[in-house]
PDB file with SEQRES, HELIX, SHEET and CRYST1 records, atoms N, CA, C and O in Angstrom:
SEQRES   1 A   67  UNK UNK UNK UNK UNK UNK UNK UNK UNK UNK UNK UNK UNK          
SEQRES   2 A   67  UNK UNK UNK UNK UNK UNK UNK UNK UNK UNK UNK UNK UNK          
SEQRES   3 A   67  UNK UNK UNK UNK UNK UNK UNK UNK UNK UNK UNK UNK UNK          
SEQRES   4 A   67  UNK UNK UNK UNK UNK UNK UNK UNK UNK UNK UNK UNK UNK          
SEQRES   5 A   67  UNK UNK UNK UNK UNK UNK UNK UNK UNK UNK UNK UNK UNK          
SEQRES   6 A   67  UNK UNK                                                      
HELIX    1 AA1 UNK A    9  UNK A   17  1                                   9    
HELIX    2 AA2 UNK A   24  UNK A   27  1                                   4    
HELIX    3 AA3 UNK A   34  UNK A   39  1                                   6    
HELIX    4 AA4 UNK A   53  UNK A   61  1                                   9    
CRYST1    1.000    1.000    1.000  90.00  90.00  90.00 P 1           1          
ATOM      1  N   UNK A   1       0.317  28.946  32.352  1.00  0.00           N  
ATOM      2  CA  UNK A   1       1.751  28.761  32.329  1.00  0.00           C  
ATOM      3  C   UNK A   1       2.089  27.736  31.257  1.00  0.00           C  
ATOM      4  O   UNK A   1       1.352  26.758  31.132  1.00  0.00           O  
ATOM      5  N   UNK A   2       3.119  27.887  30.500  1.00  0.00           N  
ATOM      6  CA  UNK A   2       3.655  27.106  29.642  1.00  0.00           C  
ATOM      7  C   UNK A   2       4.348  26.105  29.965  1.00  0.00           C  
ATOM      8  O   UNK A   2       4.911  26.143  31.059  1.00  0.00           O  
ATOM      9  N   UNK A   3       4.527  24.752  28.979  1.00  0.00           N  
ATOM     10  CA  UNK A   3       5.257  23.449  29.345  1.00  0.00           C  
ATOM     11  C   UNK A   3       6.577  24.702  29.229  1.00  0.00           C  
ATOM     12  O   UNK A   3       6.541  25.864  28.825  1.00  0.00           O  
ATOM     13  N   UNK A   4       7.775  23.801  29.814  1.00  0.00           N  
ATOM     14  CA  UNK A   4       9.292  24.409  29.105  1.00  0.00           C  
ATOM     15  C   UNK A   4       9.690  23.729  28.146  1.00  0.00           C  
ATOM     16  O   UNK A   4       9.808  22.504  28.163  1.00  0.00           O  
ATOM     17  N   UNK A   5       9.952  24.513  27.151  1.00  0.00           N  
ATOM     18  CA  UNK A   5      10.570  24.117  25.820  1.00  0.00           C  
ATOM     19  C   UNK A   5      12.037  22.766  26.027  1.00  0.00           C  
ATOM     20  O   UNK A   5      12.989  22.821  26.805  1.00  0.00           O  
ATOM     21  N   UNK A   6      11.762  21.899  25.217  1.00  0.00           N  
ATOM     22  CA  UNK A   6      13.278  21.026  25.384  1.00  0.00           C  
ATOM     23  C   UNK A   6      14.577  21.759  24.766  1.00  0.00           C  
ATOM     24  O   UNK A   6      14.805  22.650  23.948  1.00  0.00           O  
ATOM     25  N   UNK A   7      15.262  20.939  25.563  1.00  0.00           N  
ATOM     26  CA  UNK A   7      16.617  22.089  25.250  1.00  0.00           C  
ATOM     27  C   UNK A   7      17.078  21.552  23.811  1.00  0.00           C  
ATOM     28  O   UNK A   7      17.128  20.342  23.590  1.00  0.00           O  
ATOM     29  N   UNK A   8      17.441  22.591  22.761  1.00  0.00           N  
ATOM     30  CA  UNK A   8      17.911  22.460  21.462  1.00  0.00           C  
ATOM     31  C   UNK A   8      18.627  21.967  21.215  1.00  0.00           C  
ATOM     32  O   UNK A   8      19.501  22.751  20.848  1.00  0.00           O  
ATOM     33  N   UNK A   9      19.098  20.517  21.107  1.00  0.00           N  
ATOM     34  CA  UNK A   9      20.517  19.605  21.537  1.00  0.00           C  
ATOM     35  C   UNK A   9      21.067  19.426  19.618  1.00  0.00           C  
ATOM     36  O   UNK A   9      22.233  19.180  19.309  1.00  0.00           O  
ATOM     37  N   UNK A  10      19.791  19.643  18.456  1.00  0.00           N  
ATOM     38  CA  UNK A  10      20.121  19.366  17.646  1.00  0.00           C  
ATOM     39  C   UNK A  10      21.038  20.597  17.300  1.00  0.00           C  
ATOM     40  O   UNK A  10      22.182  20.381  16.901  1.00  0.00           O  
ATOM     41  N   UNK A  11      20.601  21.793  17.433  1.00  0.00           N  
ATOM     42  CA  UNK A  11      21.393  23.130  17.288  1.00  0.00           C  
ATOM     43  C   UNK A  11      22.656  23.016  17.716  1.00  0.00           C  
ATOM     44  O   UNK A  11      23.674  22.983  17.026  1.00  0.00           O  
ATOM     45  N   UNK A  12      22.529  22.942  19.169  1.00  0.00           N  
ATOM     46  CA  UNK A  12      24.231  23.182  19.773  1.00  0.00           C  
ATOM     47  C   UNK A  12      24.938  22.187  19.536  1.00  0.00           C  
ATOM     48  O   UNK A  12      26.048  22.336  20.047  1.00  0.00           O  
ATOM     49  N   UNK A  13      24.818  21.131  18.944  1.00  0.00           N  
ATOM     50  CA  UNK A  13      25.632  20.410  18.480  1.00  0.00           C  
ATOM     51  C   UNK A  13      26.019  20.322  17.238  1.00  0.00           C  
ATOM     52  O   UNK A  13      27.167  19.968  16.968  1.00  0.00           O  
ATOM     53  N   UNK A  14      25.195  20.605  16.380  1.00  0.00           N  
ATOM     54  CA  UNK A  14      25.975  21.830  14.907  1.00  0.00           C  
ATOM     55  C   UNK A  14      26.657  22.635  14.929  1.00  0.00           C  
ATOM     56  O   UNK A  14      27.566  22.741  14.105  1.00  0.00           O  
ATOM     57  N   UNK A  15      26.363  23.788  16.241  1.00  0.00           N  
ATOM     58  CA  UNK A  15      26.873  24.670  16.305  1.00  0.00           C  
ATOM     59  C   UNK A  15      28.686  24.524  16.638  1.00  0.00           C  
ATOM     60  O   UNK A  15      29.513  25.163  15.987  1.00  0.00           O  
ATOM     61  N   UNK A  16      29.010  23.668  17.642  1.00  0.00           N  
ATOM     62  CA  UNK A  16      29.823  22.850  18.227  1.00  0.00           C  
ATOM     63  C   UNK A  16      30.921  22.138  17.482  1.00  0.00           C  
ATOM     64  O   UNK A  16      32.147  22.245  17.462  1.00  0.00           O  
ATOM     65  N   UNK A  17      29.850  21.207  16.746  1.00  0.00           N  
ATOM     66  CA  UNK A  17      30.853  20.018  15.629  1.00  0.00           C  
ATOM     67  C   UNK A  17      30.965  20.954  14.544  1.00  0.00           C  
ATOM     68  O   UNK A  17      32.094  21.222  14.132  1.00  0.00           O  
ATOM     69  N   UNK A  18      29.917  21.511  14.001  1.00  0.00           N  
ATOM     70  CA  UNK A  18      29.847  22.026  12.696  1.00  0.00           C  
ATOM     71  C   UNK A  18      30.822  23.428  12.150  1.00  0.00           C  
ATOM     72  O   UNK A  18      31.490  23.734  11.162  1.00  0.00           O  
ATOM     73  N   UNK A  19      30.409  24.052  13.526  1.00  0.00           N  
ATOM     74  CA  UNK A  19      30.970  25.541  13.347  1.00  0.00           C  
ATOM     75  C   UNK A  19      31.907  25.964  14.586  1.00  0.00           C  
ATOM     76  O   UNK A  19      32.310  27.122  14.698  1.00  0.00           O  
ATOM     77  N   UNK A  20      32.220  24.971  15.490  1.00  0.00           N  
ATOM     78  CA  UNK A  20      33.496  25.677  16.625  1.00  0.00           C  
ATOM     79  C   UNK A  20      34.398  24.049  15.976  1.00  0.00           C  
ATOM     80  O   UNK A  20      35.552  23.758  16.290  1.00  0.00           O  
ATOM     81  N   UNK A  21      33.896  23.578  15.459  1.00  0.00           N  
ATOM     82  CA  UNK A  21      34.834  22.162  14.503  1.00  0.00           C  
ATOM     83  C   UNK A  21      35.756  21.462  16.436  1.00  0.00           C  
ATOM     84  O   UNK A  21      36.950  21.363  16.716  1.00  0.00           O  
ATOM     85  N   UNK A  22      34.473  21.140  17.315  1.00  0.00           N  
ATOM     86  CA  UNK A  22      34.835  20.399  18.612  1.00  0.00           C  
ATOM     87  C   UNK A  22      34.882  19.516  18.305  1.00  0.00           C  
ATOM     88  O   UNK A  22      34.049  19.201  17.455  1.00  0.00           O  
ATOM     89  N   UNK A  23      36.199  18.139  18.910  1.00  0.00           N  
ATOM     90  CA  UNK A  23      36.177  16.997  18.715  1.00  0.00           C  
ATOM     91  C   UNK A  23      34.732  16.283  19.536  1.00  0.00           C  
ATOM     92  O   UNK A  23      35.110  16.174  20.703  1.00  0.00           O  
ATOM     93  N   UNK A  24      33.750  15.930  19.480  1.00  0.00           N  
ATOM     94  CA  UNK A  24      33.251  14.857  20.512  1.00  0.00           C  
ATOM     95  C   UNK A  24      33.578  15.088  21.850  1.00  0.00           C  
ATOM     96  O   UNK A  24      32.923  15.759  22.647  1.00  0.00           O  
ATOM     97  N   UNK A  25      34.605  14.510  22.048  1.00  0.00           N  
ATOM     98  CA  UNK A  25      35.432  14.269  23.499  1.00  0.00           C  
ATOM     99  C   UNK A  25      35.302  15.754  23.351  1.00  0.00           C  
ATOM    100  O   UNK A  25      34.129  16.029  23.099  1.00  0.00           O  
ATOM    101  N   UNK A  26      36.116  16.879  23.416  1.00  0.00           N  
ATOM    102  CA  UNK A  26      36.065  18.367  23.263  1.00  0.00           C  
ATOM    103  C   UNK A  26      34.717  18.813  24.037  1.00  0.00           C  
ATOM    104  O   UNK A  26      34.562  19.316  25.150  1.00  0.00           O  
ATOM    105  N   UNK A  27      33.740  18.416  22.962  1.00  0.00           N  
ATOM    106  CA  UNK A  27      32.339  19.243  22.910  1.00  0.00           C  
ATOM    107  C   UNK A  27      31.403  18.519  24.353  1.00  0.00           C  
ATOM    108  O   UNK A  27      30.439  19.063  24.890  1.00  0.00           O  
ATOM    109  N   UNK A  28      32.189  16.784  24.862  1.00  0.00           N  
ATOM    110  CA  UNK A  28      31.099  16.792  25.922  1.00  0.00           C  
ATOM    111  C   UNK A  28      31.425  17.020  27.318  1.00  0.00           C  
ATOM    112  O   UNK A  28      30.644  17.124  28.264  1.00  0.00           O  
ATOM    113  N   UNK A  29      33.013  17.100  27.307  1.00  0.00           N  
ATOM    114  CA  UNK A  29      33.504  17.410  28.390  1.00  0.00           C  
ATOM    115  C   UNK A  29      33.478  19.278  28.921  1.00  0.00           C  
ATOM    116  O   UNK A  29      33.891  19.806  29.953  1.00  0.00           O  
ATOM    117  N   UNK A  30      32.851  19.828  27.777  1.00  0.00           N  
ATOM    118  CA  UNK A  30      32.530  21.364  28.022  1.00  0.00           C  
ATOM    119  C   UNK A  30      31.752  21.321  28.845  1.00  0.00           C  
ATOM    120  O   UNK A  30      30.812  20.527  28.832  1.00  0.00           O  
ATOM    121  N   UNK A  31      31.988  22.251  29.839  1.00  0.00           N  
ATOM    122  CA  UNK A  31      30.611  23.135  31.431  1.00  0.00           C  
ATOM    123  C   UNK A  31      29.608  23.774  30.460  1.00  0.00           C  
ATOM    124  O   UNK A  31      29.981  24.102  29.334  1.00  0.00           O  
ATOM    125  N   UNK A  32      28.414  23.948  30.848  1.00  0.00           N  
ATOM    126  CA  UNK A  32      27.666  24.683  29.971  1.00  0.00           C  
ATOM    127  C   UNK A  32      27.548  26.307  29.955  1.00  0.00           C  
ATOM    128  O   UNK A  32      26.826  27.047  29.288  1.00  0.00           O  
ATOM    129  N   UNK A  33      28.662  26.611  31.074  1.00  0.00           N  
ATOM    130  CA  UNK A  33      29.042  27.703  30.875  1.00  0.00           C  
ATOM    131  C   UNK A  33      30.100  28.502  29.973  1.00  0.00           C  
ATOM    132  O   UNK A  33      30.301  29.679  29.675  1.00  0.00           O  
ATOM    133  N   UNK A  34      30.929  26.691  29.568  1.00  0.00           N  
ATOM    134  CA  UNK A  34      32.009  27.046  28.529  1.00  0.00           C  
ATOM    135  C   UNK A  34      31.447  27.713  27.779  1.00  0.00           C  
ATOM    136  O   UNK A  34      31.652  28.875  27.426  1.00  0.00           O  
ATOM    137  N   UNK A  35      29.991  26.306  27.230  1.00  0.00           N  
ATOM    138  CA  UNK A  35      29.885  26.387  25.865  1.00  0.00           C  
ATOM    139  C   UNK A  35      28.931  27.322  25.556  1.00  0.00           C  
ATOM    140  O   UNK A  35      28.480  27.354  24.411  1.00  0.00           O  
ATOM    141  N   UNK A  36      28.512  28.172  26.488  1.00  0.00           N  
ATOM    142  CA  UNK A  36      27.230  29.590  26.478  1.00  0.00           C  
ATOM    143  C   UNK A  36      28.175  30.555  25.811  1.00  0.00           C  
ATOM    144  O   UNK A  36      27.770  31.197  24.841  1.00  0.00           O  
ATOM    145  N   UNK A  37      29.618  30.731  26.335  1.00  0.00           N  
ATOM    146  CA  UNK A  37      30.292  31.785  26.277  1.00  0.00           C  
ATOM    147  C   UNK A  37      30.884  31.653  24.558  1.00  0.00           C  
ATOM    148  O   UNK A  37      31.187  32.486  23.704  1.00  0.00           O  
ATOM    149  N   UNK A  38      30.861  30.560  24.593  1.00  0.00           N  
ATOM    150  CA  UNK A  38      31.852  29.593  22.618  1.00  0.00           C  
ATOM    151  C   UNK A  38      30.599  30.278  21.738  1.00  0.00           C  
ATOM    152  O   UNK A  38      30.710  31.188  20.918  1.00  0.00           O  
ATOM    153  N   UNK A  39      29.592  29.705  22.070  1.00  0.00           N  
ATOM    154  CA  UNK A  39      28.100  30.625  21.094  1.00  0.00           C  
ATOM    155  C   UNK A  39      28.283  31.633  21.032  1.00  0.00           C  
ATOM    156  O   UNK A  39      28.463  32.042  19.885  1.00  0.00           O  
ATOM    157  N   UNK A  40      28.359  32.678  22.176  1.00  0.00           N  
ATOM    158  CA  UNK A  40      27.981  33.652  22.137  1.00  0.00           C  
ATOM    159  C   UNK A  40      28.729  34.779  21.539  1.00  0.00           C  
ATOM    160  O   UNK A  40      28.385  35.961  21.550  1.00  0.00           O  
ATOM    161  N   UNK A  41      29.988  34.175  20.920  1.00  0.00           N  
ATOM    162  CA  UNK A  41      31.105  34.526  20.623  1.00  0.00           C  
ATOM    163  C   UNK A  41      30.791  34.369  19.075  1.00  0.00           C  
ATOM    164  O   UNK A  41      31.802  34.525  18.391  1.00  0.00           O  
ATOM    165  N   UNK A  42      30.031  34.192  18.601  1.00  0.00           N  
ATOM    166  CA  UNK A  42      29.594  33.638  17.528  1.00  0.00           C  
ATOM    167  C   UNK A  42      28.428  34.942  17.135  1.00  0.00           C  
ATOM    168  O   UNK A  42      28.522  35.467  16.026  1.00  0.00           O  
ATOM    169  N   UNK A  43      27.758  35.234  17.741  1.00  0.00           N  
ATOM    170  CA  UNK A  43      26.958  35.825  17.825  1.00  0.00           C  
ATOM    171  C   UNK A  43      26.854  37.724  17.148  1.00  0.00           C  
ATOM    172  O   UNK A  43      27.661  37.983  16.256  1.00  0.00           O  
ATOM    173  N   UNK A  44      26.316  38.374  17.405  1.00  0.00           N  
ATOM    174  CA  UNK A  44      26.978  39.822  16.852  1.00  0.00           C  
ATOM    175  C   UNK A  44      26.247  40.428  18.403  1.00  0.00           C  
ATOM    176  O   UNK A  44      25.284  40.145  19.116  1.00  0.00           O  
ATOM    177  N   UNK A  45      27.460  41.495  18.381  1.00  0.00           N  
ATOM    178  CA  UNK A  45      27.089  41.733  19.864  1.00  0.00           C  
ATOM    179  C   UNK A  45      26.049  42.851  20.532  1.00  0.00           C  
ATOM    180  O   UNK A  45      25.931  43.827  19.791  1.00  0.00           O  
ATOM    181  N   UNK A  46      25.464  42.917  21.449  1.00  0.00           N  
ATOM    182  CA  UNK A  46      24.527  43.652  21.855  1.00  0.00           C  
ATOM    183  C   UNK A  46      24.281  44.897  21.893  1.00  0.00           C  
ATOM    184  O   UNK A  46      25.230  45.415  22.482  1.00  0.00           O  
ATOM    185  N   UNK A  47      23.335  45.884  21.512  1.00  0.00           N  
ATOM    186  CA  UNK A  47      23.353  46.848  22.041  1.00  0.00           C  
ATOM    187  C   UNK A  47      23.299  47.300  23.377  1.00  0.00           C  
ATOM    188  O   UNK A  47      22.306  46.897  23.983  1.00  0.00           O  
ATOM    189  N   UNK A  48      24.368  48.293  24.257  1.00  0.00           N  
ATOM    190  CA  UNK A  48      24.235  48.679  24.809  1.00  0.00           C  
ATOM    191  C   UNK A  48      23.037  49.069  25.980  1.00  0.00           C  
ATOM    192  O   UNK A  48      23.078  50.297  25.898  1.00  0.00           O  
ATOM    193  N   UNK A  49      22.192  48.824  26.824  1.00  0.00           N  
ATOM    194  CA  UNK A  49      20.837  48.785  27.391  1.00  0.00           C  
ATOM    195  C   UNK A  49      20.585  50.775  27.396  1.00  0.00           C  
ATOM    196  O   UNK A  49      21.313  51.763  27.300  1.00  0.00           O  
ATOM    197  N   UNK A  50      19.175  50.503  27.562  1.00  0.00           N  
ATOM    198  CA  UNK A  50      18.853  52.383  27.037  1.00  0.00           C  
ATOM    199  C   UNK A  50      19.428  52.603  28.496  1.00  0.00           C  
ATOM    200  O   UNK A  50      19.175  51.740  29.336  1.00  0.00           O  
ATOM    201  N   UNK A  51      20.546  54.228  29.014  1.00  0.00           N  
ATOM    202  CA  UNK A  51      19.889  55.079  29.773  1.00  0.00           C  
ATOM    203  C   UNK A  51      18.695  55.373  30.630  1.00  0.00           C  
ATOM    204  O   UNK A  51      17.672  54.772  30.300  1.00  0.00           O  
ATOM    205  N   UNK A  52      18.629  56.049  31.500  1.00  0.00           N  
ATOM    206  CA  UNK A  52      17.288  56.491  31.763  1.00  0.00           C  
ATOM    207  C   UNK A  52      17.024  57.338  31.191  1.00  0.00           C  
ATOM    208  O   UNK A  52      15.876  57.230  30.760  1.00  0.00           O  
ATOM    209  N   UNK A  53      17.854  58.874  30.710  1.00  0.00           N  
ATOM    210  CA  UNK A  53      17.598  59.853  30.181  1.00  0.00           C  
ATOM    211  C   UNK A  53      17.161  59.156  28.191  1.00  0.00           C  
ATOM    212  O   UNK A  53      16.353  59.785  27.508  1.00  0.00           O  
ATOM    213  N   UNK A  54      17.630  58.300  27.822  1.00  0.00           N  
ATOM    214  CA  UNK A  54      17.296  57.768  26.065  1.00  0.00           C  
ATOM    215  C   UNK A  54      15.917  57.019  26.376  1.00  0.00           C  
ATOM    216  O   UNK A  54      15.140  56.790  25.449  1.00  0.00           O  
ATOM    217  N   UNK A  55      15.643  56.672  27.578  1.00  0.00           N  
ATOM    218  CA  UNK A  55      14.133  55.813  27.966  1.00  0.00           C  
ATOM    219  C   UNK A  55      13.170  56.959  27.909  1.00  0.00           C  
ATOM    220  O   UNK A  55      12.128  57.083  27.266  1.00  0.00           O  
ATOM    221  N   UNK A  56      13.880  57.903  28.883  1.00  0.00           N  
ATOM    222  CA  UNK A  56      12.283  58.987  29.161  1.00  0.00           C  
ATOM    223  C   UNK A  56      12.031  59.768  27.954  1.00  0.00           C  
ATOM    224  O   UNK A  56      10.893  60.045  27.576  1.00  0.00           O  
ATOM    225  N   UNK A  57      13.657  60.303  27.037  1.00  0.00           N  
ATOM    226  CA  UNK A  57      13.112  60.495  25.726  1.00  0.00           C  
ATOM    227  C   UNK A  57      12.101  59.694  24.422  1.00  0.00           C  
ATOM    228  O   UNK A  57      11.420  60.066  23.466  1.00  0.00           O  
ATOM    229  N   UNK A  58      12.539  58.256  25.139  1.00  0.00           N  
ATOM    230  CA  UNK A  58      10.988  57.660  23.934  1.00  0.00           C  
ATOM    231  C   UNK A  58      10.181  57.589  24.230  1.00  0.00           C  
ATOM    232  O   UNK A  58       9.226  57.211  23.551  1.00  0.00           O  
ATOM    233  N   UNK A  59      10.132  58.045  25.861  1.00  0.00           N  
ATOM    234  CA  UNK A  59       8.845  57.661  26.751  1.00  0.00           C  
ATOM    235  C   UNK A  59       7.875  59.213  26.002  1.00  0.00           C  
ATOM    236  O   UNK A  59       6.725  59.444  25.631  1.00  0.00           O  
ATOM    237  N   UNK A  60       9.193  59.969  26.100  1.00  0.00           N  
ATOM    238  CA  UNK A  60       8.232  61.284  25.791  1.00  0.00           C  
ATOM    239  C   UNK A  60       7.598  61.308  24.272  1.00  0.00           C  
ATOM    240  O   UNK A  60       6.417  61.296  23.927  1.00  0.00           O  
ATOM    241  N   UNK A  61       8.622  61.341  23.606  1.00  0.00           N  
ATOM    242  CA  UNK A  61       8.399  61.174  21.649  1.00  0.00           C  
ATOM    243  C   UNK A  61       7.057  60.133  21.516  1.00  0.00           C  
ATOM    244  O   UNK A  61       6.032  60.388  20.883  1.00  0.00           O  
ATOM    245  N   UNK A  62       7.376  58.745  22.374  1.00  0.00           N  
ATOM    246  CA  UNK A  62       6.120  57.781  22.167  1.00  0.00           C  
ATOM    247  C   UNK A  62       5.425  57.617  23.392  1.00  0.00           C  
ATOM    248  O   UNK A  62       5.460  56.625  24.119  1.00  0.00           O  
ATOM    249  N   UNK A  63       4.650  58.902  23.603  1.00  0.00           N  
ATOM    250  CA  UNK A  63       3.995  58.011  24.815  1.00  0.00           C  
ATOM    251  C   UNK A  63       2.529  56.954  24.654  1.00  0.00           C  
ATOM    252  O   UNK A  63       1.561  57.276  23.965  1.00  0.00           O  
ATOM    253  N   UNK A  64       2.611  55.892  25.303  1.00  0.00           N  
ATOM    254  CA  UNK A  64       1.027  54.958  25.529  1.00  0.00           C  
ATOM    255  C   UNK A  64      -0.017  55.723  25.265  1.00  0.00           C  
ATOM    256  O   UNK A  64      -0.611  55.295  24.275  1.00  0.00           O  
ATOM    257  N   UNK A  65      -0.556  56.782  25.775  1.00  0.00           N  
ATOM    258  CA  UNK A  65      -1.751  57.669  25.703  1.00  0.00           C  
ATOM    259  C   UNK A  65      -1.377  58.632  25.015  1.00  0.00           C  
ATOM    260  O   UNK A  65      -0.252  59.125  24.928  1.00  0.00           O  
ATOM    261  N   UNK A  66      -2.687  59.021  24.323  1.00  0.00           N  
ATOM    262  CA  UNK A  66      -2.835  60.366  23.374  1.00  0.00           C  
ATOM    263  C   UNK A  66      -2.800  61.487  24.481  1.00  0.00           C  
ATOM    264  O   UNK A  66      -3.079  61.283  25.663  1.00  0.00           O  
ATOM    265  N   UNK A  67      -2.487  62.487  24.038  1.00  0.00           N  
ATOM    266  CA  UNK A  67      -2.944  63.808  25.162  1.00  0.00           C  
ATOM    267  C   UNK A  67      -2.093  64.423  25.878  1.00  0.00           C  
ATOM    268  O   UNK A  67      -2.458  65.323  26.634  1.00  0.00           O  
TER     269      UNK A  67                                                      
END                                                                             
């Protein structure tokens, strides 16, 4: 099992001051649910999760075993 990584405080606070331009006061009085949602907004957004029917088609095209 792995240590857990420290949380990236130098990032989100670039991200924050630098690029959502938060005052200080702003950026520490944020929930960290604010500020998950302020990133993520930032972000480019997800694909869609596969189907079952687009899964079993790669399952079929690629399957693990030859044969």
């Amino acid at each position: 099992m792995s240590a857990p990584r420290a949380f990236p405080w130098a990032q989100v606070m670039g991200i924050g001051f630098g690029l959502l331009r938060l005052s200080p006061d702003a950026f520490w009085r944020l929930t960290p649910r604010e500020l998950a949602s302020a990133i993520a907004m930032l972000a480019p957004p997800r694909p869609p999760a596969l189907g079952r029917g687009d899964l079993q088609a790669l399952m079929t095209r690629f399957p693990d075993r030859a044969g």
